[in-house]
N, C-alpha and C positions, 0 to 999 in steps of 0.2 A: 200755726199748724198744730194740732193734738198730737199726744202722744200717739195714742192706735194709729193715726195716718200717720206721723214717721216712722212707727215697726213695722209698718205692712209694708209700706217702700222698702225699709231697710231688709226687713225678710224678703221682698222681690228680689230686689236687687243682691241678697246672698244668696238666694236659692238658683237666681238668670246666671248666677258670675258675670254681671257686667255692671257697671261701664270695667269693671279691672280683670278678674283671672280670663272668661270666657272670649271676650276680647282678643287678651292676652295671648289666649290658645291661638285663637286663630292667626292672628300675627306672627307667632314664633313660627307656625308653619314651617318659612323658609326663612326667616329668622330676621326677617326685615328689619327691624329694630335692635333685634338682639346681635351680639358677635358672632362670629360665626365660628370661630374656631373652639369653638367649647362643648368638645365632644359630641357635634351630631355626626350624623350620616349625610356626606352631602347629595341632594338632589331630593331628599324624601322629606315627608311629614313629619314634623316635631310635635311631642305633648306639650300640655299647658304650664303655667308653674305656680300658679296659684288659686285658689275657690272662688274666692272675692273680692280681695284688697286689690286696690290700682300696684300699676308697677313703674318703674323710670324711663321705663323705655317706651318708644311710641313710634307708629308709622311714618312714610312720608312720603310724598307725593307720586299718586301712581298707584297705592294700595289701598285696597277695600278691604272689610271683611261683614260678616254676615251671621247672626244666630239664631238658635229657639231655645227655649229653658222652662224646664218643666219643675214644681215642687207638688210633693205630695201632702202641705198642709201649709197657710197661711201661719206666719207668728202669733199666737195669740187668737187669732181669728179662725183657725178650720177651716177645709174645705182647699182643693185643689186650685191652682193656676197658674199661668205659662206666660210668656213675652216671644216677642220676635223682634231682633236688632238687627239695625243697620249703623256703617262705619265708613269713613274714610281720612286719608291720612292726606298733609299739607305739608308740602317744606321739605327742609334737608336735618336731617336729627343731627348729622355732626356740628352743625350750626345752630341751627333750631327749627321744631319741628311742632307742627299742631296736628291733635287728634276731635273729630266730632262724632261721635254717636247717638243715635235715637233710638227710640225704644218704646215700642207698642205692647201693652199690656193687657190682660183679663184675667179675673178674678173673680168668682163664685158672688163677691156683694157687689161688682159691677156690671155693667153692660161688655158684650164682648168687643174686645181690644178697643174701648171706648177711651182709653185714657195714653196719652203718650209725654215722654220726657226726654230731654236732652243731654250733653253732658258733655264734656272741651278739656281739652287738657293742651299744655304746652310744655315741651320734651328736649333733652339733649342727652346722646349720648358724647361720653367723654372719653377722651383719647385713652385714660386707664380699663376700659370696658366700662366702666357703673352707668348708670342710666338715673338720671335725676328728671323728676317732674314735676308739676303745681297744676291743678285741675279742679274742676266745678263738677257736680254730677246732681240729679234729682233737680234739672227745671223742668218745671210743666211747659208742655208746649201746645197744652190743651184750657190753659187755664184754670188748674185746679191749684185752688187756694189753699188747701188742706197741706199743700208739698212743701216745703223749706229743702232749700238747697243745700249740700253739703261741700267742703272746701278740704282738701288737702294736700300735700307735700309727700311727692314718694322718690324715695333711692333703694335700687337694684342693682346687686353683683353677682354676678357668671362664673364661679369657680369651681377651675377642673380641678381636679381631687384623683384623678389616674388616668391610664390612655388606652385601657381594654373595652370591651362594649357594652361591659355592666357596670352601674355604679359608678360612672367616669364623670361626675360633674353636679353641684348643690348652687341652687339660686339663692342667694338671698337676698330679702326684702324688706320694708321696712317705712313707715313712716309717722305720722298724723294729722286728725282731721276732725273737723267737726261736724252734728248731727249724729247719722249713721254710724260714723266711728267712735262716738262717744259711748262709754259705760250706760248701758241702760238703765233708768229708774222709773221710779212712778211721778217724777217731774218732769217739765216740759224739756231740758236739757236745752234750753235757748244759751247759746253764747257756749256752753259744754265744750270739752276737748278731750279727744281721746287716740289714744296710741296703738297701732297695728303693726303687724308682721307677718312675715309667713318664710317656708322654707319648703322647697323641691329637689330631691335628691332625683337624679337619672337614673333608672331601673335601668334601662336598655335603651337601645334606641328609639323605640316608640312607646316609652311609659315611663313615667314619671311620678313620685310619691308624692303628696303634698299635706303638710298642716299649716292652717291658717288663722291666726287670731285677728280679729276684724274689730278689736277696740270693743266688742260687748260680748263676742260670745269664742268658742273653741271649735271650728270647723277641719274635718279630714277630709283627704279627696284623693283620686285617681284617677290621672287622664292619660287617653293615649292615642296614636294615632294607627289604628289599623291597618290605612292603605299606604302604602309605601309610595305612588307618583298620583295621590289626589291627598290635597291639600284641608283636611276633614281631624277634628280632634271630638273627642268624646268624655266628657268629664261629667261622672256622677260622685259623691260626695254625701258628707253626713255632716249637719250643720249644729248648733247649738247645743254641742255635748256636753259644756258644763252648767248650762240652766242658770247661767247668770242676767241672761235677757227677760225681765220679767214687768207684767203689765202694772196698772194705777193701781190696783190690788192687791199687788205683792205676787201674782202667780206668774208660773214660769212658762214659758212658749214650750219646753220639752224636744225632744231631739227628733229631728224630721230631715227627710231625705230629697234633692235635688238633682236635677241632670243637666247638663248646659250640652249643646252641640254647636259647635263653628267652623265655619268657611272661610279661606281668605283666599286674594288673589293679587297678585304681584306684577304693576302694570309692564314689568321690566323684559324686556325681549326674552326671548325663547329661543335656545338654540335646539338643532337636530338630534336626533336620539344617537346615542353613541351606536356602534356598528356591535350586531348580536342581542341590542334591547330593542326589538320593536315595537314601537309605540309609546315610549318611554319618552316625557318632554321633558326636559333638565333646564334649568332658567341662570341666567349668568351670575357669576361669585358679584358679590359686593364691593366697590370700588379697590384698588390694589395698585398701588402706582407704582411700587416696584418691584412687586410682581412676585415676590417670594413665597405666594400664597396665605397669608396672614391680611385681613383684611386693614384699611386705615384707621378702621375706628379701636382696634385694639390694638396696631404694628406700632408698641416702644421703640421700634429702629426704625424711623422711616427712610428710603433711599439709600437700601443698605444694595450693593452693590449686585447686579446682575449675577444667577447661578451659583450664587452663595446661600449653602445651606443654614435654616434659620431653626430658633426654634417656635414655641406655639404662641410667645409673644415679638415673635418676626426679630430678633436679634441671634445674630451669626453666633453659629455654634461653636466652640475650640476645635482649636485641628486636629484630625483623630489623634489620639496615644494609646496605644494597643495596650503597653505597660502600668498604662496609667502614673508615669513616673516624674509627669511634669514637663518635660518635654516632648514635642507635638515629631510624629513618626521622619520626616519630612528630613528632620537631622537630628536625629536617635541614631545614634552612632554604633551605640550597644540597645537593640530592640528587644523584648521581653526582657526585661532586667525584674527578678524578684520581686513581689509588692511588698511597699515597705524601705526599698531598699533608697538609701542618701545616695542621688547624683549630681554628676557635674551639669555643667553646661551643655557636654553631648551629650546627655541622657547614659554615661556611663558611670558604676560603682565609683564612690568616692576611693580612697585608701585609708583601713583600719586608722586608727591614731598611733601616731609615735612619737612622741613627745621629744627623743632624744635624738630625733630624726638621722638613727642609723642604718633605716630599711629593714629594720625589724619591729614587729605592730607590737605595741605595750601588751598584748594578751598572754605572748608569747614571748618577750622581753624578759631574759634569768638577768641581765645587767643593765636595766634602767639605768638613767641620767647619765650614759657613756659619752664621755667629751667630744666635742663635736669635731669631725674628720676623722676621729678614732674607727677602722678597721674590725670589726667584728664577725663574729663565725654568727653560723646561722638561728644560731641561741641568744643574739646580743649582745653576745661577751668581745671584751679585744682578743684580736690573734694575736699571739705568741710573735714578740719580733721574730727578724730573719734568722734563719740558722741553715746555710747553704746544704751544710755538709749531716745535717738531722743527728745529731750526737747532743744534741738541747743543750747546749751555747754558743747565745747567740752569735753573731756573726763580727758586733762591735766587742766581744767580748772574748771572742773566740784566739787565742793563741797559736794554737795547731791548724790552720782551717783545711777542709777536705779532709777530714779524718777519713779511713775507709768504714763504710757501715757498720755496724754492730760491735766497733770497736769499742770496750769502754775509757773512756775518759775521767778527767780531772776538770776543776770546776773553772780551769783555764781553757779548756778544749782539748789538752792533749792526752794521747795514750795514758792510761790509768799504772804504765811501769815506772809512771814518773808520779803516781798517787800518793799524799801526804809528805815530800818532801821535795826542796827545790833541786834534789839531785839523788841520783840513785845508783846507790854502790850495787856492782855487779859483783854480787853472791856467786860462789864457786868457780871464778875467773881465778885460777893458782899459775906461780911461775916456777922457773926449776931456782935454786938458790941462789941469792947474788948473783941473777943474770934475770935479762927480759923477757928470754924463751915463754913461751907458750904452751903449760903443760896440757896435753891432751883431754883430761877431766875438764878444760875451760870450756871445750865447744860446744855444748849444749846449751849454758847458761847464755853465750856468744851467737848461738843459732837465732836463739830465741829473740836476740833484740834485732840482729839483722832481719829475721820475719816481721818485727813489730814496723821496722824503721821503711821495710820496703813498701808495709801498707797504708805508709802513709808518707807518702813524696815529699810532701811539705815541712816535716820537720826536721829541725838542723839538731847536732846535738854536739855537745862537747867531750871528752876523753879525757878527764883529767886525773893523773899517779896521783898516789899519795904514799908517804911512809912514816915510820914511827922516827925517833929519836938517837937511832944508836948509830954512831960513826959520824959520819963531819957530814956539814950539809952541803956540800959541794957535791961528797958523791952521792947521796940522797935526792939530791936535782937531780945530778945524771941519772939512776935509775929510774926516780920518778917518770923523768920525759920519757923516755924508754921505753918503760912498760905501757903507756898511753898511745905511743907508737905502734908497739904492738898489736893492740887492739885494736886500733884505729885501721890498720893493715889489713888485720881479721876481716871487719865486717866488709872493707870496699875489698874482698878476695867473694866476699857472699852476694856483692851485689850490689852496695849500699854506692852510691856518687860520692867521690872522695870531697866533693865541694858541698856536700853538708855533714861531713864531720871534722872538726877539728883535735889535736893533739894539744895538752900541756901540762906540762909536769912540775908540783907545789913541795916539791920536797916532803920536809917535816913542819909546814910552815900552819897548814890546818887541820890539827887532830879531832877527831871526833870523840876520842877518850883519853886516858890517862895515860902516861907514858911509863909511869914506876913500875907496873905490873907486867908479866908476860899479856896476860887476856888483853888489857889494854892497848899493849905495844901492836900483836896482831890483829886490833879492832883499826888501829889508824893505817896499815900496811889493807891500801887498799885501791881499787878502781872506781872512777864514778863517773854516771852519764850526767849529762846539762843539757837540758832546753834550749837552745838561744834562739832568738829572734831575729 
């Protein structure tokens, strides 16, 4: 076969889009081939997804399809010319699937539609959506010796890319081939091999963008489907826009414009128009065996269980979580919890850290690493032992306990009249001379402790004389005890319970100062209270 008759094929055959994009239009249609969850409109007319290249996907038994193609110059050659194909599809593509096509031609240096060719492909789609194929295209089935067959390998994938009605989904394509898809030269390309692509973004639902590199040249294209319930694509296009296709000469074919138009039909029953679309014929989803709406040739989950929500590759969705917090609404125990926010098991707030685990969160912790069962105020810190009687000693410590309120004390607990010393001489207690009487200048110093003693029930106290050195001790005892007596008589006359005071009297036995001196002698002539226990 010459060069000039495989560029005028391969310009035919890019300018028809067939045996691949034009085809292809018509196929996607209602998506025979293709998944179906990838962003159409169900029941309507799909665009095409490629100019020229074959695709992975393929018909199968039951569907036709049907086209004309027009270009406005020969590669190389000049002058106008058009095809009119025919198609149909063999088999099950989730298994395997074959495609035939014919394809009547004319062209300005032939007789009209005097020359015709073939073309076969065999297809599978694959449970991941991609569509892989191997196919023959450019037999003469007129005998024309001029034509060398072309041979290629194509894989096609379907991805959604968003879920709105624009721009929701990009084909990509992809293979190689020989002849046609080889790099053009000015040799004959016998035995050649060359690599093609293409890629269709979803405009909308009924249009689609396409660039197509076809292994020798840069083709752009536009197809769409106008009628929403007939089955009709329209794809015109601008082919060889890098002028890399060029003749035995070195010159370049130049950039020249094509239009493909397709038909397909889908031998698959037809159901009745839904109620409010008159005349509307909608044709049945694509096999589904468990029904979740996700077809089988793309359902990752198959037999996922009756009115379980799935998603667009048919695999069950999580159960709602309104919080988004990891746990599914269902047994969210605490619902809306903060985003962000650490929970348990019930979908409720963890608890801050506390290291010391005293119920107070280390943020707020003034007494970190508090030993553990230690008691703490709401600061962390330990509470203050017990102190019944609030006079701040404590309870194990406490001497006097049940002080009355606001009395003050000693670092024992008790009444602060007994502060810095283990006994406390009553100041201005006088007697009449060598006697126990009780002079009347006493009873105020006397008032004062019987008020002390009464406000505080629980303490006992002792009464014990004291005197200096002069005269025998014998009588020294006796007034001692005496004068303690005295006292003692005093305060249970003011009130005090004679069973917690006691009497006794020390003589000259414990001086608190010197005896040689007058000051001395009336320093030891003295009265004094005791704490006892």
């Amino acid at each position: 076969m010459s060069l000039r008759s495989r560029q005028s094929f391969a310009s035919l055959i890019a300018a028809l889009a067939l045996p691949g994009a034009l085809v292809a239009q018509g196929r996607e249609v209602y998506k025979l081939p293709i998944p179906a969850a990838i962003g159409a409109e169900t029941g309507r007319a799909q665009p095409g997804v490629t100019a020229a290249s074959p695709i992975g996907f393929g018909p199968k038994s039951g569907d036709f399809f049907a086209g004309v193609g027009y270009q406005n110059s020969t590669r190389f050659g000049g002058g106008n010319d058009g095809s009119v194909s025919v198609g149909a599809g063999l088999g099950d593509p989730s298994k395997i699937g074959f495609e035939f096509v014919a394809v009547s031609a004319s062209t300005v240096r032939s007789g009209f539609f005097d020359r015709m060719y073939g073309a076969a492909k065999v297809h599978r789609t694959l449970s991941n959506g991609i569509g892989v194929a191997a196919g023959m295209e450019g037999v003469s089935l007129t005998g024309d010796a001029t034509v060398d067959p072309s041979l290629y390998v194509a894989a096609t994938k379907v991805q959604q890319i968003g879920t709105g009605p624009y721009f929701n989904s990009v084909t990509w394509n992809g293979g190689i081939g020989t002849k046609r898809f080889a790099p053009a030269s000015g040799s004959d390309q016998q035995g050649s091999v060359g690599v093609f692509a293409s890629a269709a973004i979803k405009a909308s639902g009924f249009t689609s963008l396409i660039a197509d590199y076809t292994g020798q040249d840069l083709n752009l294209g536009l197809s769409f489907a106008p009628l929403p319930n007939l089955p009709v694509t329209i794809s015109p296009a601008i082919v060889d826009l890098l002028g890399r296709a060029k003749d035995a000469q070195g010159k370049s074919s130049g950039v020249r414009m094509t239009l493909g138009i397709g038909f397909s039909y889908s031998g698959r029953k037809a159901v009745a128009a839904a109620p409010g679309e008159p005349g509307t014929v909608r044709l049945l989803p694509p096999p589904d065996d468990d029904s979740d709406g996700v077809p089988n040739a793309v359902d990752a989950c198959p037999n996922t269980a009756p009115g379980t929500p799935v998603d667009s590759r048919g695999c069950p969705l999580p159960p709602p979580d309104d919080d988004n917090d990891g746990v599914p609404n269902a047994v969210d125990t605490c619902p809306n919890t903060p985003r962000g926010t650490a929970v348990d098991s019930r979908g409720c707030p963890l608890p801050p850290p506390d290291d010391d685990k005293d119920g107070v969160p280390n943020a707020s912790d003034v007494c970190p690493n508090t030993p553990a069962g230690t008691k703490v105020d709401a600061r962390g810190c330990p509470l203050p032992p017990p102190d019944a009687d609030g006079d701040g000693v404590p309870d194990a410590s406490d001497s006097c306990a049940n002080t009355a309120r606001g009395t003050a004390v000693d670092v024992k607990g008790c009444p602060a009249i007994f502060s810095g010393a283990k006994s406390l001489v009553l100041k201005g207690v006088t007697f009449a001379s060598g006697a126990s009487t009780l002079l009347p200048a006493s009873r105020p110093a006397l008032d004062e402790v019987a008020k002390t003693l009464a406000d505080n029930p629980s303490v006992k106290v002792e009464v014990g004389g004291h005197t200096d050195r002069t005269g025998s001790e014998p009588v020294n005892q006796r007034i001692s005890l005496a004068r303690a007596n005295a006292v003692r008589a005093y305060l249970i006359s003011q009130g005090v319970a004679a069973d917690r005071i006691t009497a006794k009297g020390y003589g000259s036995s414990k001086p608190i100062a010197p005896n040689n001196t007058p000051a001395g002698r009336a320093t030891n002539r003295r009265v004094e209270l005791t704490p006892v226990q």
